[in-house]
LUMFI-732894 format. One record per residue (C-alpha): residue in one letter; chain; x, y, z. Coordinates in nm, 4 decimals. Last residue first. Example, Ala and Ser with C-alpha at 12.3 -4.5 7.8 and 13.67 -1.06 7.14 Angstrom:
<recs>
 r c       xx       yy       zz
 S A   1.3670  -0.1060   0.7140
 A A   1.2300  -0.4500   0.7800
</recs>
This chain:
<recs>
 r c       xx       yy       zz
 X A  -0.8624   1.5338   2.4823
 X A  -0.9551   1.8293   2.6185
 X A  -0.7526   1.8254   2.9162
 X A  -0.4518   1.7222   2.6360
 X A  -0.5520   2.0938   2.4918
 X A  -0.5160   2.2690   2.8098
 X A  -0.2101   2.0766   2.9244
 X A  -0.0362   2.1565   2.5765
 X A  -0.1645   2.5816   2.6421
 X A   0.0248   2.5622   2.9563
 X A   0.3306   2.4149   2.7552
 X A   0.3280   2.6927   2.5370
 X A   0.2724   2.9621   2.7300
 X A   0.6310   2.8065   2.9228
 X A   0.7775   2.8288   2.5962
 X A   0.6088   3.1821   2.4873
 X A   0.8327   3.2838   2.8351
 X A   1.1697   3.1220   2.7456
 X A   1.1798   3.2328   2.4207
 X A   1.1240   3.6021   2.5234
 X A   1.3943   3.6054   2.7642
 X A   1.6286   3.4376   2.5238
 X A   1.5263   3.7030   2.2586
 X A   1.6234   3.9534   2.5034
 X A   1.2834   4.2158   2.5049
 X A   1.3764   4.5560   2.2769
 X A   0.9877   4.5718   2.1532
 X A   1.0347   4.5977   1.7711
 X A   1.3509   4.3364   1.7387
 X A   1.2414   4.0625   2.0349
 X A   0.9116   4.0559   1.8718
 X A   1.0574   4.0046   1.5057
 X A   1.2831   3.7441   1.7088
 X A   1.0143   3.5675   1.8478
 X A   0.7881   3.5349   1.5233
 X A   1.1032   3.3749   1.3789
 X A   1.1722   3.1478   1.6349
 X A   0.7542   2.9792   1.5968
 X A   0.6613   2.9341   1.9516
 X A   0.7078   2.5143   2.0875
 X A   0.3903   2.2756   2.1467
 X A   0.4547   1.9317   2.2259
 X A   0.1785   1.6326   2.2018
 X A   0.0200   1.3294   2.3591
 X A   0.1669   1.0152   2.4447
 X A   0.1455   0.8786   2.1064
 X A   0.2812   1.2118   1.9437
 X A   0.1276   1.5262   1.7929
 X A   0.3766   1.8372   1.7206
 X A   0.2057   2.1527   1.7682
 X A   0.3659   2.4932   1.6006
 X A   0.2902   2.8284   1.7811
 X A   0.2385   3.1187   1.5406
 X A   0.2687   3.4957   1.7481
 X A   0.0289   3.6885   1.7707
 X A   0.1090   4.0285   1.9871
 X A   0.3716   4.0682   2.3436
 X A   0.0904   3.9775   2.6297
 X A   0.0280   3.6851   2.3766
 X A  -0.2542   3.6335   2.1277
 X A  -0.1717   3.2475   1.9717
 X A  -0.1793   3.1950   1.5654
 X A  -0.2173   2.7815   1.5499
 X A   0.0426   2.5707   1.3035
 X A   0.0383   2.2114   1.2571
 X A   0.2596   1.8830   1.2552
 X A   0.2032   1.4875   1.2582
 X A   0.4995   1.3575   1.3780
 X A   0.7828   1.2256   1.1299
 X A   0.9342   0.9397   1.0505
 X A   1.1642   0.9002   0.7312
 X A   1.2626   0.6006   0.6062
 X A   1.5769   0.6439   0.3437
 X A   1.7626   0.5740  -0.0191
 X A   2.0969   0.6972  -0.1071
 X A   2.3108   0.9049  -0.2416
 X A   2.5952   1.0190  -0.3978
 X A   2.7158   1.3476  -0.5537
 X A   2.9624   1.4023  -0.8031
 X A   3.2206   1.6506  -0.9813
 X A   3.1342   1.8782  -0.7145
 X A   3.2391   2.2956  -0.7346
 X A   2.8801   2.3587  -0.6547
 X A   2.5858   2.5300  -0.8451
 X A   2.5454   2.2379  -1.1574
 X A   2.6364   1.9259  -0.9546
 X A   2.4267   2.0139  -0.6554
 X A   2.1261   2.1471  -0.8915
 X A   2.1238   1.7879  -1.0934
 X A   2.1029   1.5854  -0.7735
 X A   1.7987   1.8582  -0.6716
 X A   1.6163   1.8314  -0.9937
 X A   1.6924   1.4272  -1.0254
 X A   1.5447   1.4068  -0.6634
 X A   1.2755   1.5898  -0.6614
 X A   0.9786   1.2416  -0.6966
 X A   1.1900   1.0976  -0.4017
 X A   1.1365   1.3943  -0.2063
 X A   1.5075   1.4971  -0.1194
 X A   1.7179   1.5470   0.2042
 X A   2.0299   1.7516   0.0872
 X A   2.3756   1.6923   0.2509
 X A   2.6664   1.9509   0.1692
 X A   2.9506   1.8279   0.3428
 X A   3.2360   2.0501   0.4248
 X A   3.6165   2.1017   0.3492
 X A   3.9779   2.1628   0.5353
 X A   4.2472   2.0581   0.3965
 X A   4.4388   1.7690   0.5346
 X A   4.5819   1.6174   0.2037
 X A   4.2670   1.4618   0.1843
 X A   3.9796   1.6069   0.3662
 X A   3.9077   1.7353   0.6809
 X A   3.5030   1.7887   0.7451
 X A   3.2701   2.0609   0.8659
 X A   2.8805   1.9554   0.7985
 X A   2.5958   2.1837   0.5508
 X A   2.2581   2.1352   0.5721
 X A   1.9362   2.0904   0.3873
 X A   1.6307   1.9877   0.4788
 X A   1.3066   1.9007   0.2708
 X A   1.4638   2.0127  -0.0706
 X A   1.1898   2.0956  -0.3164
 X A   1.3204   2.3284  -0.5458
 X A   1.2919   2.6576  -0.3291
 X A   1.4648   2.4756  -0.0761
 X A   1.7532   2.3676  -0.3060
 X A   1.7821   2.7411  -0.4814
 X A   1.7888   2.8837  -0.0621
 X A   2.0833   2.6242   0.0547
 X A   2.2800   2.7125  -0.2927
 X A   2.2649   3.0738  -0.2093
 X A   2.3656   3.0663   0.1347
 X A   2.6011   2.8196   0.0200
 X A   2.7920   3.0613  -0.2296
 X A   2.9806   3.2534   0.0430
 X A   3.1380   2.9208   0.1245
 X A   3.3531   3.0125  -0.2171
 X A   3.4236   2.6115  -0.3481
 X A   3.7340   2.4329  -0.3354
 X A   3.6807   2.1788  -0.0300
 X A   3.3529   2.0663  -0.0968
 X A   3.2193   1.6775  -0.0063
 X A   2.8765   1.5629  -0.1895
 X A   2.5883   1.3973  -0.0430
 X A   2.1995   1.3315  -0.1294
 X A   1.9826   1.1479   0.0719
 X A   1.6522   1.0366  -0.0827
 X A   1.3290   1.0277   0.1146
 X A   1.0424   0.7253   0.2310
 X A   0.7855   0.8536   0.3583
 X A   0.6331   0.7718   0.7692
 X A   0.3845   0.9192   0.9438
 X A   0.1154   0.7212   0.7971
 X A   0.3372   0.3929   0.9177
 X A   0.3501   0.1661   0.6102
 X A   0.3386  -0.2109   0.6150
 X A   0.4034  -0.3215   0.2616
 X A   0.1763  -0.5613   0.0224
 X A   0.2574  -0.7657  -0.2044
 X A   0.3087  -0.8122  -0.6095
 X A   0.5456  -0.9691  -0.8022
 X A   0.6612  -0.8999  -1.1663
 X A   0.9245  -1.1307  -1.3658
 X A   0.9997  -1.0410  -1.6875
 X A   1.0935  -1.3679  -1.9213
 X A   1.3462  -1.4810  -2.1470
 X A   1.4418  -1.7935  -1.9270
 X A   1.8306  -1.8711  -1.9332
 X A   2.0798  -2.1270  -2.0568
 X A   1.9793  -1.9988  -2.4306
 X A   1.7333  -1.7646  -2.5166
 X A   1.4398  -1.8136  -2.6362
 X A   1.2478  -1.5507  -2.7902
 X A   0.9374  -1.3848  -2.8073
 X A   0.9543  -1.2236  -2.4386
 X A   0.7043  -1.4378  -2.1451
 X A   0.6034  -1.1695  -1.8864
 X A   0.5726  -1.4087  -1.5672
 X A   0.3629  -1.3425  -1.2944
 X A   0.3807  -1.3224  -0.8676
 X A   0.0629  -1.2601  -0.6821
 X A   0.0434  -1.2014  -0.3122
 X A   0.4196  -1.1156  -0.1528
 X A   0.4397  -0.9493   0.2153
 X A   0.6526  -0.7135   0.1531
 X A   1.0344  -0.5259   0.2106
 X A   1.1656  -0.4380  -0.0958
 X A   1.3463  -0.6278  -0.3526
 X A   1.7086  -0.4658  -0.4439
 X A   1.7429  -0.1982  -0.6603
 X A   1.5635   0.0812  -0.8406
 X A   1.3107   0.3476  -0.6991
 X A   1.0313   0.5464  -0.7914
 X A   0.9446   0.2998  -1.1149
 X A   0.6755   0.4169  -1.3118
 X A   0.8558   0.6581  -1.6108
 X A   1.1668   0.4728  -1.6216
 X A   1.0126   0.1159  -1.5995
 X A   0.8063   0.2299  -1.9033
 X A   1.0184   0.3989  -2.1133
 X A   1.2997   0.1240  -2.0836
 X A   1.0355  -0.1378  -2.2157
 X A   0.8615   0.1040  -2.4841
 X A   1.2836   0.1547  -2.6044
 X A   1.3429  -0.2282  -2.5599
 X A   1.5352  -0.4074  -2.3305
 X A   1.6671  -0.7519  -2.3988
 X A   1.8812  -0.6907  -2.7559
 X A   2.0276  -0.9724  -2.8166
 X A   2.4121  -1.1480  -2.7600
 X A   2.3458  -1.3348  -2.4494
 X A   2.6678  -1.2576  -2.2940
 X A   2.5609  -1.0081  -2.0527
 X A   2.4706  -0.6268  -1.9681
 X A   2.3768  -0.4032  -1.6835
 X A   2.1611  -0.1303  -1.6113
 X A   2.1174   0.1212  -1.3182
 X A   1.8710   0.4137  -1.3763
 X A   1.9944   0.7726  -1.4421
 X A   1.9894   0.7786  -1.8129
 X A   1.7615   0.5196  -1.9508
 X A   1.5566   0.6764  -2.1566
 X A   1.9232   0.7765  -2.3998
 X A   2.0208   0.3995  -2.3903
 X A   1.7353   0.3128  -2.5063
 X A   1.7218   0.5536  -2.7721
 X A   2.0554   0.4728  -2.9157
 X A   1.9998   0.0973  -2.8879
 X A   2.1262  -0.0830  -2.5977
 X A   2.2705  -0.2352  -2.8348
 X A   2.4946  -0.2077  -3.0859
 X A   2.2930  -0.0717  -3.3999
 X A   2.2628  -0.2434  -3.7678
 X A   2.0444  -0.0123  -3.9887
 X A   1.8721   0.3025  -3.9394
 X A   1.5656   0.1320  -3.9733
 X A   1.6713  -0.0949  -3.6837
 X A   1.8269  -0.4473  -3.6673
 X A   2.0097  -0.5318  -3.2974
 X A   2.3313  -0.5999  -3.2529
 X A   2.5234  -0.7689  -2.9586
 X A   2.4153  -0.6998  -2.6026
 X A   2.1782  -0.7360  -2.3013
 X A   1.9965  -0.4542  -2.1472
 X A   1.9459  -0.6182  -1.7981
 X A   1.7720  -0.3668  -1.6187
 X A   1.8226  -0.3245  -1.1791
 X A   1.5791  -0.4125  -1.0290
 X A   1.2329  -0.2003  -1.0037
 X A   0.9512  -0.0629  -0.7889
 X A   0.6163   0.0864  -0.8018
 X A   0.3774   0.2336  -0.5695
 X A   0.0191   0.2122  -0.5847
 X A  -0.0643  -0.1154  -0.7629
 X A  -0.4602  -0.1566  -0.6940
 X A  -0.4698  -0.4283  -0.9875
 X A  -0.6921  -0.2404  -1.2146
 X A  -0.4081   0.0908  -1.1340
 X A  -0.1228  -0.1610  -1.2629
 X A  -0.3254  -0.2786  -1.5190
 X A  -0.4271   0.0617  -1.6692
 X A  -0.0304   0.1337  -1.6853
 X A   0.0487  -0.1891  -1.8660
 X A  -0.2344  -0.1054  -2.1043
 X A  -0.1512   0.2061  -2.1661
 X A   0.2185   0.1494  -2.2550
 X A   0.1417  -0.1495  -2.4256
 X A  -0.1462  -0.0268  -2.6339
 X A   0.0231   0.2595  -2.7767
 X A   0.3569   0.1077  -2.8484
 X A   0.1475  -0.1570  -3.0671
 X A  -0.0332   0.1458  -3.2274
 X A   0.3013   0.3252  -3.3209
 X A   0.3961  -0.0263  -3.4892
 X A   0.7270  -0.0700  -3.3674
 X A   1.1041  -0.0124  -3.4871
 X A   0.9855   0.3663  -3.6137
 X A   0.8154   0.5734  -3.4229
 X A   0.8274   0.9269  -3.5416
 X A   0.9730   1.2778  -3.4651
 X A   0.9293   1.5385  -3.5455
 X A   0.7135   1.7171  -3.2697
 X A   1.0564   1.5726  -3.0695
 X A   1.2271   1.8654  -3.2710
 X A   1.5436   1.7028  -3.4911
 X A   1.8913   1.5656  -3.3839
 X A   1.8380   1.2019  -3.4224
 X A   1.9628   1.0557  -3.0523
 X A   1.8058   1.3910  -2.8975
 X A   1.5019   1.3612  -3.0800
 X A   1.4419   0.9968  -3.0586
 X A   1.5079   1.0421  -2.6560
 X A   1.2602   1.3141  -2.6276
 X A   1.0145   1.0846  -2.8141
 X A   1.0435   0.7962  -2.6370
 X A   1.0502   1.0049  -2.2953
 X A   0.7614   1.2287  -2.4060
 X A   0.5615   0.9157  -2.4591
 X A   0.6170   0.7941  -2.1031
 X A   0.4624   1.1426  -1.9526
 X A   0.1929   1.1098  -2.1966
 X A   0.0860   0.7762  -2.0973
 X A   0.1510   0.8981  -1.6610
 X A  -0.1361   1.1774  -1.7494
 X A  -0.3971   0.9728  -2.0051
 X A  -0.3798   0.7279  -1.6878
 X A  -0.4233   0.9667  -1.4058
 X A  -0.7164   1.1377  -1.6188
 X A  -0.8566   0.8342  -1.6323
 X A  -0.9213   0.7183  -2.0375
 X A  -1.1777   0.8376  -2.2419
 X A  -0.9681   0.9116  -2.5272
 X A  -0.9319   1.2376  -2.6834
 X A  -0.6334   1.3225  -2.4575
 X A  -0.4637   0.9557  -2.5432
 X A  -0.5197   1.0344  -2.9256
 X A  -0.4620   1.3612  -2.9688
 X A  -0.1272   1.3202  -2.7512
 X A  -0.0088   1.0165  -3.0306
 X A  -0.0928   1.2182  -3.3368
 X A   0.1161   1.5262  -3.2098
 X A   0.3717   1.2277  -3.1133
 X A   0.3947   1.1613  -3.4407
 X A   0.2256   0.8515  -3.5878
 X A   0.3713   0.5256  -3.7833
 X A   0.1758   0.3206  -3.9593
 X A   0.3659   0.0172  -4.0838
 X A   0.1701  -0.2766  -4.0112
 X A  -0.2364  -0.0877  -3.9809
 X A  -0.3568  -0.4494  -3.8702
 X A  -0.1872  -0.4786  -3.5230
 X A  -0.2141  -0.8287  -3.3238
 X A  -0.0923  -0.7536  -2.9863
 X A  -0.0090  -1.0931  -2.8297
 X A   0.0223  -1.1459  -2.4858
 X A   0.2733  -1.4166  -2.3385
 X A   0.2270  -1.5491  -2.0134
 X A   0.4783  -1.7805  -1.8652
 X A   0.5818  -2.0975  -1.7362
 X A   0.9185  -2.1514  -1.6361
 X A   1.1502  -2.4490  -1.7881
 X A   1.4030  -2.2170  -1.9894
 X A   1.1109  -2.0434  -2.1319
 X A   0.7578  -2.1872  -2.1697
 X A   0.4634  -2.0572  -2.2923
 X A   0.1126  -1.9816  -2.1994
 X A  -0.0941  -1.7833  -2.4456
 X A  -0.2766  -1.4633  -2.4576
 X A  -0.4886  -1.2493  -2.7153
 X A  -0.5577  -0.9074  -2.7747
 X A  -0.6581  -0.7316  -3.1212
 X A  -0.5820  -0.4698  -3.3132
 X A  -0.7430  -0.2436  -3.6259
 X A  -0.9751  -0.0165  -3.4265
 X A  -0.9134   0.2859  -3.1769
 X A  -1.1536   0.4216  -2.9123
 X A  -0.8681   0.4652  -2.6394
 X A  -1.1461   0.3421  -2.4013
 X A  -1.1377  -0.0311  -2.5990
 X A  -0.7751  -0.0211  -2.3961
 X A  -0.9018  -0.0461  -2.0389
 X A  -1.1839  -0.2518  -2.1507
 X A  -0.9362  -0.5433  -2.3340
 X A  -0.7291  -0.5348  -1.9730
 X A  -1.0238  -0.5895  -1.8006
 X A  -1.0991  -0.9143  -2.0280
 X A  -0.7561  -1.0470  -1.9937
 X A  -0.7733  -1.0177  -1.6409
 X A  -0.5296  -0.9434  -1.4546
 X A  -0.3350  -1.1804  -1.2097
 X A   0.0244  -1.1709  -1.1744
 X A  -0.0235  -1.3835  -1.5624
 X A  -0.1891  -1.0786  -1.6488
 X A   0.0300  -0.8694  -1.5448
 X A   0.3673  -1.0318  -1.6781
 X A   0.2232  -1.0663  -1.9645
 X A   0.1590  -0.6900  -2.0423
 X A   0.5035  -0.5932  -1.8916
 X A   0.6605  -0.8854  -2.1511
 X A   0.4302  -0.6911  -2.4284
 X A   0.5742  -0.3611  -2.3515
 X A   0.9762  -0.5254  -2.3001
 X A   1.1866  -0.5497  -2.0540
 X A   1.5482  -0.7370  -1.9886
 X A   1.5786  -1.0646  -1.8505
 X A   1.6874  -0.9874  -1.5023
 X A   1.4166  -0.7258  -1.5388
 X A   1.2913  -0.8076  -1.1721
 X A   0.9291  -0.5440  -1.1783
 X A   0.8195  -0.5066  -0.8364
 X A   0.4850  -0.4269  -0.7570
 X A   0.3557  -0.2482  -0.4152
 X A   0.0185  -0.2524  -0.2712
 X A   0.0031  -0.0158   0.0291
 X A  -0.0956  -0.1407   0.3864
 X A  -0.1569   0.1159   0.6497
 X A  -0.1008   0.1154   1.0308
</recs>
């Protein structure tokens, strides 16, 4: 059995980069490892400090990122030179960049120039800096392998930009967050910010309800304000979940077809495996005004799923998928070549707690069944029985 360390960000208040860095180090970190991770950037003009607060009758952490260089702003040229030139992990200068392209895609989309363009503007480009790699250094200081989120409370109103009033979310926020669930309320503020929304879109795998875990550490990201009837704080906690090593977790994806050419699912079934799919399959079903129709389900890698949602709704007829969230158990799997009376054929062995099954690989038997004129049912039935002699021999092994 193995344990991974999960950490589950509740943004019932909204996100922020400093609430993220709080919330750490109030979950546990260590102000001082936190100050390492971030010396390795090799930058001057900042400095770290925390305080306890209270919001709404909670106790929090707030961290304060004092910048020097107010009003600096950097490209995201500038940005990449600096988290490459660093001497960062490679993991960390890898998931930085990944959340930096998602600011500055989203600037670049919401202000119609190149993303090279492109500059921060509401924060101090330094400040974004240091939150982003500071909550991701934490997370990896703290063991954090997998991460999870709730649903993000945006909030609503106005908020002040450079460009002027803005409803919020704010352009770019909203833009990050495509694909994740959000909400609003009646608080009138801005709750999630762009660094916030970048971050829980870039780390989270999944969104929704707490998972399964035993809980260790909880901590409390105080935000700067106070907000009325509610605390203004991001809550992480930590535990740890009970994973079988032959079990991942997958994403099921779904649509129903009743006005598309079937010709085109041979097509669409070969795109979705070459993109990742792990099975995919097609079901017969009657549909409204009794016609008849078919479901197309894909099982997805949680890391493929937008490619593979966004295939289905580009290739088919669909004007929308659904899906959800699975366990998937498998057996641990390999492939030996075999020399039969009839040439090599590939014999796959499946290992299970009572000891294991061994089965000839279909396609081998059919090229055999093609070039030597055997029945393929003959055939199948003969490299079946060679396979289970050959499972006795191994298990005598054993």
């Amino acid at each position: 059995m193995c344990i991974m360390k999960i950490a589950y960000f509740d943004c019932f208040s909204g996100i922020s980069g400093d609430m993220c860095l709080g919330a750490l180090v109030d979950a546990g970190l260590r102000l001082e490892d936190l100050k390492k991770h971030i010396s390795r950037l090799g930058l001057k003009g900042y400095n770290l400090s925390q305080k306890r607060v209270e919001r709404s009758g909670i106790t929090a952490t707030m961290v304060n990122v004092g910048i020097k260089e107010k009003g600096k702003s950097r490209r995201f040229g500038d940005v990449r030179a600096i988290i490459e030139g660093s001497k960062l992990d490679e993991e960390v200068k890898k998931q930085s960049l990944k959340i930096f392209e998602l600011i500055f895609n989203a600037e670049a989309k919401v202000h119609g120039r190149p993303a090279e363009e492109i500059h921060l503007h509401e924060l101090s480009a330094l400040d974004c800096i240091i939150d982003i790699v500071g909550t991701i250094s934490g997370l990896r200081e703290l063991g954090i392998q997998e991460v999870f989120s709730s649903a993000v409370n945006l909030g609503s109103g106005i908020v002040k930009t450079s460009h002027g009033l803005l409803p919020v979310p704010a352009p770019a926020t909203g833009e990050i967050l495509k694909g994740v669930p959000v909400y609003g309320d009646s608080s009138s503020v801005e709750l999630t910010t762009p660094t916030g929304a970048a971050l829980i879109k870039g780390l989270a795998t999944a969104f929704g309800p707490l998972p399964e875990m035993v809980l260790t550490s909880t901590g409390y990201g105080a935000g700067r304000k106070e907000l009325e009837g509610r605390p203004n704080v991001l809550r992480l906690l930590i535990g740890e979940k009970s994973l079988n090593p032959s079990e991942e977790r997958v994403i099921e994806i779904q649509t129903n077809i009743d006005d598309m050419n079937p010709q085109v699912c041979e097509y669409l079934m070969e795109r979705l495996y070459a993109e990742g799919a792990l099975e995919v399959f097609f079901s017969q079903i009657i549909m409204k005004k009794s016609r008849p129709g078919f479901v197309i389900t894909v099982l997805s890698p949680v890391d493929r799923f937008p490619v593979l949602r966004d295939m289905l709704l580009r290739e088919t007829s669909t004007i929308g998928v659904r899906f959800k969230e699975l366990n998937r158990s498998c057996l641990k799997r390999e492939t030996i070549r075999i020399k039969t009376p009839y040439g090599n054929v590939r014999f796959k062995i499946a290992h299970h707690d009572k000891g294991l099954r061994i089965t000839p690989e279909y396609e081998d038997c059919k090229e055999i069944a093609k070039k030597q004129g055997i029945p393929l049912v003959e055939l199948l039935d003969i490299l079946k029985a060679t396979g289970k002699e050959l499972e006795k021999e191994l298990i005598k092994k054993c």
